[in-house]
N, C-alpha and C positions, 0 to 999 in steps of 0.2 A: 488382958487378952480377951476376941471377943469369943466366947464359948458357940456359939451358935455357928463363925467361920469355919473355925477350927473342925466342929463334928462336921460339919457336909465335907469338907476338905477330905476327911479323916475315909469317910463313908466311898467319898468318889474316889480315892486313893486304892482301897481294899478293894473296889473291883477293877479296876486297872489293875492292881498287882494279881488278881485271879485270873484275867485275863491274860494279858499279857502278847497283845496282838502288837502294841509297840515297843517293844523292848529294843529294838532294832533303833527309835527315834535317841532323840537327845538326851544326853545323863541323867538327866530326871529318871527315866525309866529304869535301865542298870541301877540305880541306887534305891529302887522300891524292891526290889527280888532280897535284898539284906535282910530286911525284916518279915513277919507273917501281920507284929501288930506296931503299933504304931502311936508313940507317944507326943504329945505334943509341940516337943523340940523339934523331931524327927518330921514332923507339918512343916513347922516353920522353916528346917535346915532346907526341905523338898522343892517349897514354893519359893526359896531365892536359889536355888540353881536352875527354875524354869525360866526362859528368856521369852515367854509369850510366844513363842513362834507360829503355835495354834496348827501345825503339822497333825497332832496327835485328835483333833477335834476333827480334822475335813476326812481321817482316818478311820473313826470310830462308830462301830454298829450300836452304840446304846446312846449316841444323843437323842434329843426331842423326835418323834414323838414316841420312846422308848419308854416303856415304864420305868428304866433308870435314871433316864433326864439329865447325862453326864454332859458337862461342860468345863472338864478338867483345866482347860486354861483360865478359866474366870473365876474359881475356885482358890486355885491357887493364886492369881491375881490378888484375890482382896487380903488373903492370908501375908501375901509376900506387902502389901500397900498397909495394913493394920500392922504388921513387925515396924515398919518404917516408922509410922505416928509412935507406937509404945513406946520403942527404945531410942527416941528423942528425946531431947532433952537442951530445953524444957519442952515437956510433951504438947503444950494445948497449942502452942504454935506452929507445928507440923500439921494439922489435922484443918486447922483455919488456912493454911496456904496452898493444900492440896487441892478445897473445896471453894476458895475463893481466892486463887493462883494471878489472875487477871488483878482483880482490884487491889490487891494486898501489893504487887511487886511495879503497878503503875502509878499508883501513889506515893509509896519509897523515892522510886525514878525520880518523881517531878519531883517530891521533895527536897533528896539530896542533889536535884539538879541546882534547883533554884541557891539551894546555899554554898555548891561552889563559886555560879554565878557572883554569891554576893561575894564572897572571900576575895574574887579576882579585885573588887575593890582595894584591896589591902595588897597589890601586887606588892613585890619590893623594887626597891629602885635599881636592883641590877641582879641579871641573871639572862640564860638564854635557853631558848626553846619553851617547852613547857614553864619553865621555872619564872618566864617572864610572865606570865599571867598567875602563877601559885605557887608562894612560898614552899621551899624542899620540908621544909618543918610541918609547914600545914597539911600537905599530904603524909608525911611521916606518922602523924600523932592524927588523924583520921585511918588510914590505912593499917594501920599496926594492931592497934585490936580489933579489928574487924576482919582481922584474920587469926590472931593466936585465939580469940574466943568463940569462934566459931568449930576451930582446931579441938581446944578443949572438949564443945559439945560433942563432935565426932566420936572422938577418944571415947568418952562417958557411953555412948549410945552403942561403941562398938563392944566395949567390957561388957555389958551387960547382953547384947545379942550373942558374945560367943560363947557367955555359961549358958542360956538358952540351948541354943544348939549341940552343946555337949561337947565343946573345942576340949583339947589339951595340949600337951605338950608338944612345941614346933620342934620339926627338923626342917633342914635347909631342903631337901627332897620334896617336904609339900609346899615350902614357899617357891620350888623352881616348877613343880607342876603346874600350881595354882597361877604362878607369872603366865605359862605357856599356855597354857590354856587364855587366860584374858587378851593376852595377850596378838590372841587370832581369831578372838570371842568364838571359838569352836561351837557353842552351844549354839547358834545363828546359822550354825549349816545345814538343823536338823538333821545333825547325825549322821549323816551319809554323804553329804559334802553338795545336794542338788540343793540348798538353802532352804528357805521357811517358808512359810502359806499367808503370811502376814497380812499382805496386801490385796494379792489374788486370789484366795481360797481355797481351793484347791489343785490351783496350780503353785508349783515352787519358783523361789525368785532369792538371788542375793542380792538385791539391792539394798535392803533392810542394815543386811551385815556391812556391804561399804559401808552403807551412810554412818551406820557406826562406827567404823573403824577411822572414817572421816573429820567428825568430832572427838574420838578420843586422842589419835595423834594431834590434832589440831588442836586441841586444850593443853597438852601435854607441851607439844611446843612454845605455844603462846607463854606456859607458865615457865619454861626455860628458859626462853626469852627473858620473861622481865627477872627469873635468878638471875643471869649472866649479866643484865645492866644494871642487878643492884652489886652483887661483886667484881664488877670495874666501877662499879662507882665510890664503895668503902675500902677495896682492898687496894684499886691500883690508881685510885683519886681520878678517875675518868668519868665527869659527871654527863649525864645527857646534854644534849640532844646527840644522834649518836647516827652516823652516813648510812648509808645502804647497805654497804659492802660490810658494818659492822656485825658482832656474832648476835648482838641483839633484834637486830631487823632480818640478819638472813634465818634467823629461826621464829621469828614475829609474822613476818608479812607471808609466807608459808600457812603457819599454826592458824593466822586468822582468815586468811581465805578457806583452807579446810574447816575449820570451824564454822564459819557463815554458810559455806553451800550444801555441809551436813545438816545442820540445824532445819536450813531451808526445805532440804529431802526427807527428813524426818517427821516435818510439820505436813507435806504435801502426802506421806504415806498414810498419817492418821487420820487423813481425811479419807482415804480409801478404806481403812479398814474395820470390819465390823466392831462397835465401842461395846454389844454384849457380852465378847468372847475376854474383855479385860474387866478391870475395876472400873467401871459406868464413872462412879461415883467421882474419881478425881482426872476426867476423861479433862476438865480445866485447865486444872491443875498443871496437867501434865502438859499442853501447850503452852500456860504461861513456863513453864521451866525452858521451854524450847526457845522459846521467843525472847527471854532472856539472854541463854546463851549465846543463841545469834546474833543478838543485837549488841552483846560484849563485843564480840569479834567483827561485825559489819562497822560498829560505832568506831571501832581503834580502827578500822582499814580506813575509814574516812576522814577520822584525824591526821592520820601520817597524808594521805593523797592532800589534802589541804593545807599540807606546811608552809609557811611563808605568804598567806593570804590570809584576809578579815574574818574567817569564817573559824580560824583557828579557838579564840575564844570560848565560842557558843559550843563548839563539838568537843573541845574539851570538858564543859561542865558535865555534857550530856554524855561521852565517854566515861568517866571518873562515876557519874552519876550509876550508869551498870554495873561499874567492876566493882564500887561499894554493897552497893545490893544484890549482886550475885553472890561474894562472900559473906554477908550476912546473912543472907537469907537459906547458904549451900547445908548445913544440916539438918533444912525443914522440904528441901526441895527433891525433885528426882535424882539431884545428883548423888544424894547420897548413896544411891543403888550401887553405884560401881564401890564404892569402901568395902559394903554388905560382900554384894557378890563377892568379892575377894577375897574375905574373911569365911564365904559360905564353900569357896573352891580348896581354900587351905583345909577346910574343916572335912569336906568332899575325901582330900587327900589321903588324910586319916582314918576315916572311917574306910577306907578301901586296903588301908595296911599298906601303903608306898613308904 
């Protein structure tokens, strides 16, 4: 833990809780009136229920050039970005993808592109759709731990964030809270429902919030999708390639158009928005994770549009080539925020006595 975030966190914390002009903004605020002081868990639990919305900065009489010099979102920023690296696992490669996001996940790409590429060598002599260019096995035995081990890392990094934070004992009450709330990312409305400062500064906007809600459904689909074609594929022997009207593609080709034009909006908003008010530091970082994602979801919408033509090959390596490296790479990247956060809304629940 780095000592140095934590106390300015801790410092910019104690006079927003003295003050107390925003208490009205998003949960973060309500949940600093609890305490007087303020222990290091209690940083950490703060800084993952804050959604950056930077409301509380274009709000505030002590930023720059105040002798307080508060910049409670970037504060909490590095706090909530430093939780992330710690309780990785394994830690050094969360910290190397955040700050070199770009090189680390275009490398991967082309690597694991090239060696689908070569695998399609080794086609078999019969199968259809995808399965004609790559064995169901070879993707099986690629695919399969590149999701249970990354799974694992989650798990490992979440145990240890929720003794941090001071979790206990669930009731179904904060896991339906914690659902409702993600579930409409309320924290994105800055509170009062006229949305965040994100982009425009001090003017409010929910565009931020769609684009999020754009990507999360649209992940969420995409990943039902491919459950529902793996159980018609083992439970009711209905193996791909799989028509339109299937439950595979009417929740696919949905999932991956939200996905790609969220991703898209999320990249065009970080370019609007001030990079000192967040973590500076993995301001990379955090578009290679973007550009990732989108390029999962733009990559697969291009494969299906090019079914039944030459081109099917090549977009297949480079499809399969993202969906590998995005779940290997998902417990070192920004995705992990939505686990945290979830874990930090449950904990939210608790500490309020629901």
């Amino acid at each position: 833990m780095s000592i140095d975030l934590i106390n300015e966190a801790r410092r910019q914390t104690e006079i927003c809780n003295a003050c107390r002009y925003c208490e009205g903004f998003c949960s973060v605020f309500p949940a600093l009136t609890r305490n007087k002081m303020f222990t290091d868990g209690d940083i950490t639990h703060l800084a993952n229920l804050c959604h950056n919305c930077r409301g509380c900065y274009y709000s505030c009489q002590y930023t720059a050039p105040h002798e307080f010099d508060l910049n409670f979102p970037a504060a909490l920023a590095e706090v909530r970005q430093d939780s992330w690296e710690r309780h990785a696992w394994p830690q050094p490669l969360a910290r190397r993808f955040h700050e070199s996001g770009v090189a680390v996940a275009a490398v991967l790409i082309v690597g694991f592109v090239v060696l689908f590429g070569m695998l399609q060598t080794f086609r078999p002599a019969s199968g259809e759709g995808f399965y004609a260019y790559l064995a169901h096995g070879a993707m099986v035995s690629l695919f399969l731990p590149a999701f249970l081990l990354p799974l694992l890392s989650v798990i490992i990094g979440l145990r240890s964030y929720w003794q941090e934070i001071g979790g206990t004992r669930i009731r179904w009450s904060h896991i339906k809270g914690a659902g409702l709330a993600a579930a409409r990312l309320k924290n994105l409305d800055g509170g009062q429902g006229q949305g965040c400062n994100f982009e425009h500064e001090d003017r409010y906007s929910n565009t931020r919030r769609w684009l999020h809600q754009a990507v999360m459904y649209g992940f969420l689909l995409c990943f039902a999708a491919t459950s529902a074609g793996t159980v018609m594929h083992y439970v009711f022997d209905m193996p791909a390639p799989y028509g339109l009207f299937s439950l595979p593609k009417l929740l696919g080709v949905p999932g991956g158009v939200l996905l790609t034009v969220g991703c898209v909006g999320l990249a065009w908003l970080k370019t609007k928005a001030d990079p000192s008010l967040g973590a500076a530091r993995v301001w990379g970082g955090e578009m290679a994770f973007i550009a990732l994602l989108g390029g999962t979801g733009a990559t697969g919408l291009a494969l299906y549009a090019a079914t039944g033509t030459a081109l099917v090959p090549v977009l297949l390596a480079v499809h399969l080539g993202f969906v590998l490296v995005f779940f290997l790479l998902l417990p070192f990247t920004k995705m992990i925020h939505g686990f945290f956060r979830f874990v930090t809304l449950i904990v939210e629940e608790q500490k309020r006595g629901a």
